[in-house]
Backbone and ligand atoms as CSV (ligand in chain L), in Angstrom:
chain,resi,resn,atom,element,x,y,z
A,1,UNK,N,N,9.493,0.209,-11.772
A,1,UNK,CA,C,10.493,-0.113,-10.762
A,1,UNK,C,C,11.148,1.173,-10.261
A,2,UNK,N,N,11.058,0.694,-8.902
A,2,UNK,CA,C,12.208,2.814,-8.449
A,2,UNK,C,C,13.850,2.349,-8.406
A,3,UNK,N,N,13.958,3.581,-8.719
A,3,UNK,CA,C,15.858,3.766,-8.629
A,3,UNK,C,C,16.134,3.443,-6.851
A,4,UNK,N,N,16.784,3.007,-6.634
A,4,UNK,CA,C,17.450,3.053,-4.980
A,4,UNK,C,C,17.334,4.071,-4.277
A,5,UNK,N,N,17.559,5.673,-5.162
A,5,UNK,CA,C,17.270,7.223,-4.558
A,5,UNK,C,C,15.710,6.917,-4.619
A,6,UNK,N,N,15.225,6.367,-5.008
A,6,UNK,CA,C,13.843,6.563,-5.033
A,6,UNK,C,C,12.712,5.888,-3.415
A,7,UNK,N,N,13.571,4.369,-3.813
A,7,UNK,CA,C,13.493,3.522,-2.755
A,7,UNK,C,C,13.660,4.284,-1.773
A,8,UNK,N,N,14.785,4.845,-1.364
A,8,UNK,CA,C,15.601,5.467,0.053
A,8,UNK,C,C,14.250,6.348,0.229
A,9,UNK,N,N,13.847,7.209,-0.695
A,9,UNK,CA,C,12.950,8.671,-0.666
A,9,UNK,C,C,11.448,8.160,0.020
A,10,UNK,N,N,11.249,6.463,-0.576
A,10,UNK,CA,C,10.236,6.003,-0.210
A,10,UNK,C,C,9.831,5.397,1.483
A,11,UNK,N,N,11.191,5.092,1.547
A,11,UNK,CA,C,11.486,4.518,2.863
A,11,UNK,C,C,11.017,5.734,3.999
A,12,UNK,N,N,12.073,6.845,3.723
A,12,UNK,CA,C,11.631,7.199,4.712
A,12,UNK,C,C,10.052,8.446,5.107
A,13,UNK,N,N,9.610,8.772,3.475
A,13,UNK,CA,C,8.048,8.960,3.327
A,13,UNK,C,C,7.265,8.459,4.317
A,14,UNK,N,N,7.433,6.659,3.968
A,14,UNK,CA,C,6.614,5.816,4.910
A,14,UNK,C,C,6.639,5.936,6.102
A,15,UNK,N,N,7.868,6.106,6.713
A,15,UNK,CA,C,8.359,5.958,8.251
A,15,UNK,C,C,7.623,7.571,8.579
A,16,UNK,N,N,7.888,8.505,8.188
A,16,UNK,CA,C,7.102,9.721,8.455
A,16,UNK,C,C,5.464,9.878,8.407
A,17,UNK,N,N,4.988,9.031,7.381
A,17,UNK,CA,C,3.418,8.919,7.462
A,17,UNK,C,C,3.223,7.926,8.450
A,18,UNK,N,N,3.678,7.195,9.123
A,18,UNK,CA,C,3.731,5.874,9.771
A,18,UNK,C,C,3.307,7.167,11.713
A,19,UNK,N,N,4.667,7.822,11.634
A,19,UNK,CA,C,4.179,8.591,13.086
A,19,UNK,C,C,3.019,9.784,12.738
A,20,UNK,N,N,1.873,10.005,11.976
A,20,UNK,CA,C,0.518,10.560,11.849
A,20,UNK,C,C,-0.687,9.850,11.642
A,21,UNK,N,N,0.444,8.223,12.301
A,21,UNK,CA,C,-0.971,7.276,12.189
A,21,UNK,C,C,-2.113,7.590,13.226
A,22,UNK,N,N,-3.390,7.107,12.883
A,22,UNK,CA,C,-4.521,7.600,13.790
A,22,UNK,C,C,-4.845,5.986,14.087
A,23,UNK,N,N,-3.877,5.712,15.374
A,23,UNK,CA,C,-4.465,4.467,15.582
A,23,UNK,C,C,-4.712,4.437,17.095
A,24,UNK,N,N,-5.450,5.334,18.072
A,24,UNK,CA,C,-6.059,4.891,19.198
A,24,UNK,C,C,-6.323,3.939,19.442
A,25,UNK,N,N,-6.913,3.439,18.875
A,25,UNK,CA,C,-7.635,1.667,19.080
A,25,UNK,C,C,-6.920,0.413,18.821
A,26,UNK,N,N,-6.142,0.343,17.839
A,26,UNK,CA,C,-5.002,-1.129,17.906
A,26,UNK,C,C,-3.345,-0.576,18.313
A,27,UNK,N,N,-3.239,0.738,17.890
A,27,UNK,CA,C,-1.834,1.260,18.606
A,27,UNK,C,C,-1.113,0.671,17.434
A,28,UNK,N,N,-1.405,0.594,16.805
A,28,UNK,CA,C,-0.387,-0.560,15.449
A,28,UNK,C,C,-0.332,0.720,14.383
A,29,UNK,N,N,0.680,1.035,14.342
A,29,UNK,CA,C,1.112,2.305,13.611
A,29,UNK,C,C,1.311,1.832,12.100
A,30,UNK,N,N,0.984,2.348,11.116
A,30,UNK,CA,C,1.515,1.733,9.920
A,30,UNK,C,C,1.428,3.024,8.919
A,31,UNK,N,N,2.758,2.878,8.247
A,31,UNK,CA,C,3.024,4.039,7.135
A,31,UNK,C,C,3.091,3.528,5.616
A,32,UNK,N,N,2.945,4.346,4.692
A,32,UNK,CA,C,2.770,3.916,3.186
A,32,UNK,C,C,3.738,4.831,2.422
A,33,UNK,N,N,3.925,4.639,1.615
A,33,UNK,CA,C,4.651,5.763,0.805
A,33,UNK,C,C,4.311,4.767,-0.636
A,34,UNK,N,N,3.788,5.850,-1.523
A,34,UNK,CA,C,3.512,5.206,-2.781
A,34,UNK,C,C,3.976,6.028,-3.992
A,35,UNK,N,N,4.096,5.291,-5.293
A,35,UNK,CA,C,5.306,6.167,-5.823
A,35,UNK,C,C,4.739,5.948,-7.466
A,36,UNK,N,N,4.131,7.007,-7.829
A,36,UNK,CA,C,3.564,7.278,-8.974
A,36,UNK,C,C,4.275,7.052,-10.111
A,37,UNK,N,N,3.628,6.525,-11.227
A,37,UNK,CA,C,4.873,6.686,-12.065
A,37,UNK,C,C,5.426,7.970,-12.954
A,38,UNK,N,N,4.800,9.013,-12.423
A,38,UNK,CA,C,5.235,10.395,-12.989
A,38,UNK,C,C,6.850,10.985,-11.980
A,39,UNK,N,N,6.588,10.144,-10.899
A,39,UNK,CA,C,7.763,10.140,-10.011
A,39,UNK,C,C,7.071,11.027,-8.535
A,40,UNK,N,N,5.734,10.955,-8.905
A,40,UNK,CA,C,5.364,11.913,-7.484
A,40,UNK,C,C,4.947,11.108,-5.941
A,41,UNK,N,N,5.357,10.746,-5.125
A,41,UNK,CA,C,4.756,10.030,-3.759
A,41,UNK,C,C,3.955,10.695,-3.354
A,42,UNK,N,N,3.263,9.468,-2.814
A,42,UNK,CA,C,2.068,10.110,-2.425
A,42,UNK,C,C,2.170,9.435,-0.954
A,43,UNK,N,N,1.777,9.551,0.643
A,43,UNK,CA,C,2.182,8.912,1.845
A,43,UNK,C,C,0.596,8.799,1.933
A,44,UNK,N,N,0.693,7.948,2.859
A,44,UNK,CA,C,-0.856,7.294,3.840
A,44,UNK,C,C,-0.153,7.091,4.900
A,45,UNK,N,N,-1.554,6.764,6.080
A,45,UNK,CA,C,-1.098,6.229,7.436
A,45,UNK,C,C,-2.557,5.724,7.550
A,46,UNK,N,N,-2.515,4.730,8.509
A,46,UNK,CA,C,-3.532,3.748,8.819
A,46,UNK,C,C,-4.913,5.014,9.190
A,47,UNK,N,N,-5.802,5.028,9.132
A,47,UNK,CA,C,-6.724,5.910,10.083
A,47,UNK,C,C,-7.463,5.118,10.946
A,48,UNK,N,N,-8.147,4.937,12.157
A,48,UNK,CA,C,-9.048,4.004,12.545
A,48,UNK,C,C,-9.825,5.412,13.044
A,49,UNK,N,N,-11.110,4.386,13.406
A,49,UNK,CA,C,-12.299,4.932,13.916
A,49,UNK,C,C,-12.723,4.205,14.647
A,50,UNK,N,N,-14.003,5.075,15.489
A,50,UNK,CA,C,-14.252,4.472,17.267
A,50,UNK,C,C,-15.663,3.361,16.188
A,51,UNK,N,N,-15.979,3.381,15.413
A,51,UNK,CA,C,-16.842,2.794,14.555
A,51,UNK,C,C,-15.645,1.829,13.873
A,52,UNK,N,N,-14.906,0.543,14.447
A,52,UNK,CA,C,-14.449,0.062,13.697
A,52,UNK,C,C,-14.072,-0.634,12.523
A,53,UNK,N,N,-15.444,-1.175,11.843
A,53,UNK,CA,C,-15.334,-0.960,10.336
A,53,UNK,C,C,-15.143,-0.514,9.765
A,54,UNK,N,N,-14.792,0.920,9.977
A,54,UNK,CA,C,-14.488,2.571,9.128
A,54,UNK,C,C,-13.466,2.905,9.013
A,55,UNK,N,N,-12.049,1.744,9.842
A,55,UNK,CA,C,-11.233,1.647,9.852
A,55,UNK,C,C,-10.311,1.759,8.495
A,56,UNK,N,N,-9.290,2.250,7.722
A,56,UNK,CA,C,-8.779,2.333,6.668
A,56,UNK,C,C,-7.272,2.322,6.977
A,57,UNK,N,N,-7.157,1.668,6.056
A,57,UNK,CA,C,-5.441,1.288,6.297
A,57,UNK,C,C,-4.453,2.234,5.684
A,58,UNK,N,N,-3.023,2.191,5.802
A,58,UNK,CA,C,-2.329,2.954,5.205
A,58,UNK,C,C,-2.411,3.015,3.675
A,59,UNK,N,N,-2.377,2.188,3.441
A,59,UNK,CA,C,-2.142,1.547,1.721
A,59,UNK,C,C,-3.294,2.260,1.191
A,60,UNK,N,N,-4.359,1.783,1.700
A,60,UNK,CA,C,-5.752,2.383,1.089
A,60,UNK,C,C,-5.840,3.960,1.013
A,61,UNK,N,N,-5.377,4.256,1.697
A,61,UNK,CA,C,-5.649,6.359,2.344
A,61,UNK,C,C,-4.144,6.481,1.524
A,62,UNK,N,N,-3.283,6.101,0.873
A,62,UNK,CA,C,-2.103,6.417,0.286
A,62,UNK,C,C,-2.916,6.302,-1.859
A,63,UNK,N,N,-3.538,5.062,-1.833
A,63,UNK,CA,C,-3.713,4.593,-2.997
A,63,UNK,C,C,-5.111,5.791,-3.106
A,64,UNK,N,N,-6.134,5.882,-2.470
A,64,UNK,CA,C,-7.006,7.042,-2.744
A,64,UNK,C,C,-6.758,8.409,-2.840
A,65,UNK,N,N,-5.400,8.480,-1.831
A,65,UNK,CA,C,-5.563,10.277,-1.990
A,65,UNK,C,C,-4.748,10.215,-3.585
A,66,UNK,N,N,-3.567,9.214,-4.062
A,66,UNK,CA,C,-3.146,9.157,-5.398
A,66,UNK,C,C,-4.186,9.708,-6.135
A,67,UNK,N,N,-4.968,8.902,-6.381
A,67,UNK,CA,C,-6.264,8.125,-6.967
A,67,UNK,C,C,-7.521,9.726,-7.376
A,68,UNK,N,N,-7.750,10.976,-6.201
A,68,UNK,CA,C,-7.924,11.838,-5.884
A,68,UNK,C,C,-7.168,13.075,-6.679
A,69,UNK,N,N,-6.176,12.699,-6.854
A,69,UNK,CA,C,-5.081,13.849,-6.975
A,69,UNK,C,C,-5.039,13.758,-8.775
A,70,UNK,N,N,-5.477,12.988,-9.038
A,70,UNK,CA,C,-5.098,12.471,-10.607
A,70,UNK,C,C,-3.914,10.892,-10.956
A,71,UNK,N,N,-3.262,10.509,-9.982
A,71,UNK,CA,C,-2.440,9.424,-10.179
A,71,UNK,C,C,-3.295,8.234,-10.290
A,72,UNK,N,N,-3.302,7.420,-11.716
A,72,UNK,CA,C,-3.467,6.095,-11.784
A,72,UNK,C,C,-2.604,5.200,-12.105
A,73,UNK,N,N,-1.619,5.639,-12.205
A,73,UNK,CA,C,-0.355,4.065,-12.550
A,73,UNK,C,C,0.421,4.414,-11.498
A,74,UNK,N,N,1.001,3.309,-10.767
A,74,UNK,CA,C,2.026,3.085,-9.661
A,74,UNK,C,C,3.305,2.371,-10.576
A,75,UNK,N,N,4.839,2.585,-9.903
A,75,UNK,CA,C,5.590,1.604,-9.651
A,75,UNK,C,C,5.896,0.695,-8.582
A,76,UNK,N,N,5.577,1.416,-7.199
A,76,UNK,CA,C,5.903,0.997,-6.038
A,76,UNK,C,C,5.155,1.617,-4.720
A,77,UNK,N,N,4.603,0.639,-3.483
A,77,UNK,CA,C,4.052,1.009,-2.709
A,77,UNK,C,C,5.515,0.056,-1.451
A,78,UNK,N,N,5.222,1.305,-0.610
A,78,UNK,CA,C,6.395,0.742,0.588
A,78,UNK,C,C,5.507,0.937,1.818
A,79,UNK,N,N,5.131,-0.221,2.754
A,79,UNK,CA,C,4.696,0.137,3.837
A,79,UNK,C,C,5.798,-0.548,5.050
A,80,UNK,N,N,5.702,0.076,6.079
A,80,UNK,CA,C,6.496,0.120,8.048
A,80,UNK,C,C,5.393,-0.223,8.372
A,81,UNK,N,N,5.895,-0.914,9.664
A,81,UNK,CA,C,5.102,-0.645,11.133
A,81,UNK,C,C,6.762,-0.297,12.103
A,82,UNK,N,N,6.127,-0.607,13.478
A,82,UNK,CA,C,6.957,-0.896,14.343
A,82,UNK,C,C,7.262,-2.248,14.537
A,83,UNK,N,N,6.732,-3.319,14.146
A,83,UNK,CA,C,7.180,-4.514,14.195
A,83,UNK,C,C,8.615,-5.080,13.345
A,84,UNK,N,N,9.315,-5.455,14.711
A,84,UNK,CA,C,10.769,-5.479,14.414
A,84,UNK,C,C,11.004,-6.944,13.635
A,85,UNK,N,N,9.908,-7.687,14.285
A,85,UNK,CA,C,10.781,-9.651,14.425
A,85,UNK,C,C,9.903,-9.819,13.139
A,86,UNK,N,N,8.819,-9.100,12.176
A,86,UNK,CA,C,8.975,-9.857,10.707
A,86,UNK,C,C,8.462,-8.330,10.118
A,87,UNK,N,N,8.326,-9.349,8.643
A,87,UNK,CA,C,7.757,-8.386,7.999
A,87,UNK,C,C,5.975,-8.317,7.939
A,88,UNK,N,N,5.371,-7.077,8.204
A,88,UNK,CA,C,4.281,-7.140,8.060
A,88,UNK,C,C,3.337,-6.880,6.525
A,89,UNK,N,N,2.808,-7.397,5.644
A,89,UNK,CA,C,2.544,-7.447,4.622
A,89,UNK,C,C,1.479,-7.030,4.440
A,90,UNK,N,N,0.610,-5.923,3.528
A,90,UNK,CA,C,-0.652,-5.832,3.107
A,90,UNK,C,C,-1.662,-6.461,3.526
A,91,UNK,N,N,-2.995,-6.372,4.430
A,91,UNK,CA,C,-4.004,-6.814,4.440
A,91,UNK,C,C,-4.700,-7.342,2.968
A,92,UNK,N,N,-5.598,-8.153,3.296
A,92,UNK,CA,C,-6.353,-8.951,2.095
A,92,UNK,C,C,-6.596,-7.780,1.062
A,93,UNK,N,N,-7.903,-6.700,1.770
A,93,UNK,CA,C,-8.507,-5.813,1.645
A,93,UNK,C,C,-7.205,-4.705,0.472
A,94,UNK,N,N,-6.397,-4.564,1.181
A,94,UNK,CA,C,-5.130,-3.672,0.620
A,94,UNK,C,C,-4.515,-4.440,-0.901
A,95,UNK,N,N,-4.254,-5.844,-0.623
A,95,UNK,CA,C,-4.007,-6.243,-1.845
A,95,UNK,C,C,-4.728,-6.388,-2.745
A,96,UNK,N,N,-6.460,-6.340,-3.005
A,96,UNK,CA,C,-7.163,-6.097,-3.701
A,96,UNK,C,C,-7.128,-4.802,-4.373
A,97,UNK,N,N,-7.305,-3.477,-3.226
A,97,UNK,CA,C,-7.679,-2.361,-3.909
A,97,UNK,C,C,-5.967,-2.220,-4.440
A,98,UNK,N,N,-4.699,-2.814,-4.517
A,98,UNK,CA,C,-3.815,-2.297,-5.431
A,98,UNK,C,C,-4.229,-2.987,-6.731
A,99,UNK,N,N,-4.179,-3.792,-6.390
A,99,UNK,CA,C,-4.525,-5.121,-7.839
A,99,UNK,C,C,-5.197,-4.635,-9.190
A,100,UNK,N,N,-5.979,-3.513,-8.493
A,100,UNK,CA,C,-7.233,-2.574,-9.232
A,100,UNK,C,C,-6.121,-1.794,-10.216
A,101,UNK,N,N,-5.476,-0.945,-9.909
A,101,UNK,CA,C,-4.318,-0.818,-10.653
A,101,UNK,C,C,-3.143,-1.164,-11.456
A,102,UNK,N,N,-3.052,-2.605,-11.579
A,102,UNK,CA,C,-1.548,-3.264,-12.219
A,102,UNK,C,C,-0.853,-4.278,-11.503
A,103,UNK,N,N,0.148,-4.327,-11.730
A,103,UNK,CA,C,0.987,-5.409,-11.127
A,103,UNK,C,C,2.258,-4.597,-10.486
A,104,UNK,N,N,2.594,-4.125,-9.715
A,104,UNK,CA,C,3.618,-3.387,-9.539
A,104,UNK,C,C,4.387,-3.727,-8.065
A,105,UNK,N,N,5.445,-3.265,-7.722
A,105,UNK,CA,C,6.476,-3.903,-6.508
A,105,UNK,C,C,5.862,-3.445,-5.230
A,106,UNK,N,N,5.669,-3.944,-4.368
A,106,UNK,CA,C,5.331,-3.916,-2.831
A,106,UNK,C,C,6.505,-4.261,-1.815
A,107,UNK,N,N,7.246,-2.921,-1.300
A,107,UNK,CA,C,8.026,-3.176,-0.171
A,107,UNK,C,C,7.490,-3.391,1.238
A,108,UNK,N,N,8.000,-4.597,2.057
A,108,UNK,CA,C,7.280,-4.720,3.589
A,108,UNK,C,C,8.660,-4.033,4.141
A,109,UNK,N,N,8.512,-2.642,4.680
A,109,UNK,CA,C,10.023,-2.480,5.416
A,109,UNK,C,C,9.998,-2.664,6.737
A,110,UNK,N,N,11.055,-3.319,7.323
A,110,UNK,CA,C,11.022,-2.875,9.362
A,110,UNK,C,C,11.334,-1.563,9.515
A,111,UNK,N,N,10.858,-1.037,10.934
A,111,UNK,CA,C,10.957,-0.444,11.581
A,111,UNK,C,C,13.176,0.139,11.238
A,112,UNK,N,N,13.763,-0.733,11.228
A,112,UNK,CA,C,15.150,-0.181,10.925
A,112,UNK,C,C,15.160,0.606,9.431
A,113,UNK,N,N,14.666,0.540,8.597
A,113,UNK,CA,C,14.629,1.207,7.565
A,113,UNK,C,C,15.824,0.278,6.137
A,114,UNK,N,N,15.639,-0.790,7.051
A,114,UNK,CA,C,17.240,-1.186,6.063
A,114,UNK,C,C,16.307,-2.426,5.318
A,115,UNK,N,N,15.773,-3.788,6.517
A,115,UNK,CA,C,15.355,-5.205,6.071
A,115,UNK,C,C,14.102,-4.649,5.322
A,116,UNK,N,N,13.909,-5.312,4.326
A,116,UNK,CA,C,12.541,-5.656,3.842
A,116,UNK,C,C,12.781,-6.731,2.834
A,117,UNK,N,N,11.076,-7.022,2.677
A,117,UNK,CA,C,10.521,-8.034,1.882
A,117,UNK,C,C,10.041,-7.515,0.650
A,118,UNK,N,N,10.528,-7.742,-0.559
A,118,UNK,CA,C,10.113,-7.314,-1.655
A,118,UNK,C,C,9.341,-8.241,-2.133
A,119,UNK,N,N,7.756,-7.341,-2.666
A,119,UNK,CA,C,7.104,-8.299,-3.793
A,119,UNK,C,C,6.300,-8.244,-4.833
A,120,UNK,N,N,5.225,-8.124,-5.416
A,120,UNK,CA,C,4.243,-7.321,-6.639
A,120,UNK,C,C,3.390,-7.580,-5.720
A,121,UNK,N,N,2.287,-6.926,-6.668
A,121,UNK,CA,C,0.416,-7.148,-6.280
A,121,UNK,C,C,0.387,-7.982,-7.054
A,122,UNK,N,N,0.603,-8.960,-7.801
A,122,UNK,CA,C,0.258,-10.023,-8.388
A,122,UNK,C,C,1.003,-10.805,-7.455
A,123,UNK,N,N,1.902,-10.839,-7.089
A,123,UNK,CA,C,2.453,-12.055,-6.113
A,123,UNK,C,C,1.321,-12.239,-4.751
A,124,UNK,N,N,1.485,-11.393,-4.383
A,124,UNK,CA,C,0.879,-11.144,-3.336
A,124,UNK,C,C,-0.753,-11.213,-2.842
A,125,UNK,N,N,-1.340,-11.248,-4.606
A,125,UNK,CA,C,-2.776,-11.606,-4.603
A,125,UNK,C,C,-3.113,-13.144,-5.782
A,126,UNK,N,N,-2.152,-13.908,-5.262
A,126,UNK,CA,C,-2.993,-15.135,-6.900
A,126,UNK,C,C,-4.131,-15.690,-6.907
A,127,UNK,N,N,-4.961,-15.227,-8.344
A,127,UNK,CA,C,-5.898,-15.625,-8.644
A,127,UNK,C,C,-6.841,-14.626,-8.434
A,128,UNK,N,N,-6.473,-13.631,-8.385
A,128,UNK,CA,C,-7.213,-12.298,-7.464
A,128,UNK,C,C,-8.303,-11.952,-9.116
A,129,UNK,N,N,-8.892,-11.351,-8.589
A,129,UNK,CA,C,-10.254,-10.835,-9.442
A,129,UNK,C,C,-9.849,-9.129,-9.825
A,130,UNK,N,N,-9.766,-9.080,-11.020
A,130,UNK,CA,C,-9.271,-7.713,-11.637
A,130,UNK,C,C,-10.350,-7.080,-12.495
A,131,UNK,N,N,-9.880,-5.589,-12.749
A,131,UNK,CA,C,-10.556,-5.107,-13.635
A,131,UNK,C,C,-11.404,-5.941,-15.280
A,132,UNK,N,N,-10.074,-6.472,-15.446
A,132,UNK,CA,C,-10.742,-7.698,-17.213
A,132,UNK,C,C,-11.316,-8.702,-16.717
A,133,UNK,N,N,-11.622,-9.116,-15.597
A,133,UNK,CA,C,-12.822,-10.094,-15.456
A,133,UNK,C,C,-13.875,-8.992,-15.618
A,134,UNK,N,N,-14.265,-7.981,-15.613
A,134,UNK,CA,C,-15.499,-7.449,-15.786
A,134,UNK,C,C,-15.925,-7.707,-17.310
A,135,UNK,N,N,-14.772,-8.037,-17.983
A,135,UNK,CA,C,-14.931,-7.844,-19.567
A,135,UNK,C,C,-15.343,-9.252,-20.119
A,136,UNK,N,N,-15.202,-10.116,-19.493
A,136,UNK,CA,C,-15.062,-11.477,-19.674
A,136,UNK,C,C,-16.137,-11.959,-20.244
A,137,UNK,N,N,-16.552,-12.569,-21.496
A,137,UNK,CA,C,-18.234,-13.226,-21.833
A,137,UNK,C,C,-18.768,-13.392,-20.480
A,138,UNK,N,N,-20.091,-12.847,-20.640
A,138,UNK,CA,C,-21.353,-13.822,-19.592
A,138,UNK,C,C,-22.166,-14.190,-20.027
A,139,UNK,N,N,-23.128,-15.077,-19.386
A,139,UNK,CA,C,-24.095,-15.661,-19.901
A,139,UNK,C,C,-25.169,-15.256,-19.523
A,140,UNK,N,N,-26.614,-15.189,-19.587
A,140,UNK,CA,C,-27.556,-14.077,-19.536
A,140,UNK,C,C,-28.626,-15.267,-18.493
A,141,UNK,N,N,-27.744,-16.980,-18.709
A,141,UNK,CA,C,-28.839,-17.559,-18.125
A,141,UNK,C,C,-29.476,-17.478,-16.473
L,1,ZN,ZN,ZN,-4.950,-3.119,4.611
């Protein structure tokens, strides 16, 4: 869980990776700020490509460069857009590859830096398929 200085630190991480988004193609800006549990953030921003499947979201390019750097345990991932009238929440895709990691808090912030939606990667993915299903008996038939 982050301290409030932490939160605040995260908030506005996100909002700063949020304007180096590379989004030519949907214009939908989105920032990450993710927050190690050694206490180090790590930021993402959406990337797209003219090959749109190659497309990668904030969360994902925040959770890999972690992932890259040596960080595998999270407390908290905070993502923005510019969308004022809700909160925008993790893609499918995004709540999987956190899931891969733990259960930990997911902020949706607005664009004001103040409203958000707090929630886990377990809330946010039920029933989701994790690392210990790999471990699980199988059957060979
Ligand atoms: Zn996503």
């Amino acid at each position: 869980m982050a301290t409030q200085e932490q939160l605040n630190k995260l908030f506005e991480v996100a909002n700063e990776a949020k304007k180096r988004a590379y989004c030519k193609y949907s214009n939908f800006r989105v920032g990450a700020a993710l927050l190690c549990e050694d206490g180090t953030i790590i930021s993402g921003c959406n990337v797209e490509n003219g090959s749109y499947g190659l497309t990668i979201c904030a969360e994902r390019t925040a959770y890999t460069k972690a992932i890259s750097e040596g960080h595998t345990k999270f407390k908290t991932i905070v993502v923005t857009t510019d969308v004022e009238d809700r909160f925008i929440t993790p893609c499918g895709a995004c709540r999987q590859f956190g899931i891969e990691f733990g259960n930990f808090d997911v902020y949706c912030v607005k664009p004001d830096l103040k409203s958000f939606f707090k929630s886990t990667t377990s809330d946010l993915l039920p029933g989701s398929f994790t690392p210990a299903d790999l471990d699980a008996p199988r059957t060979n038939n």
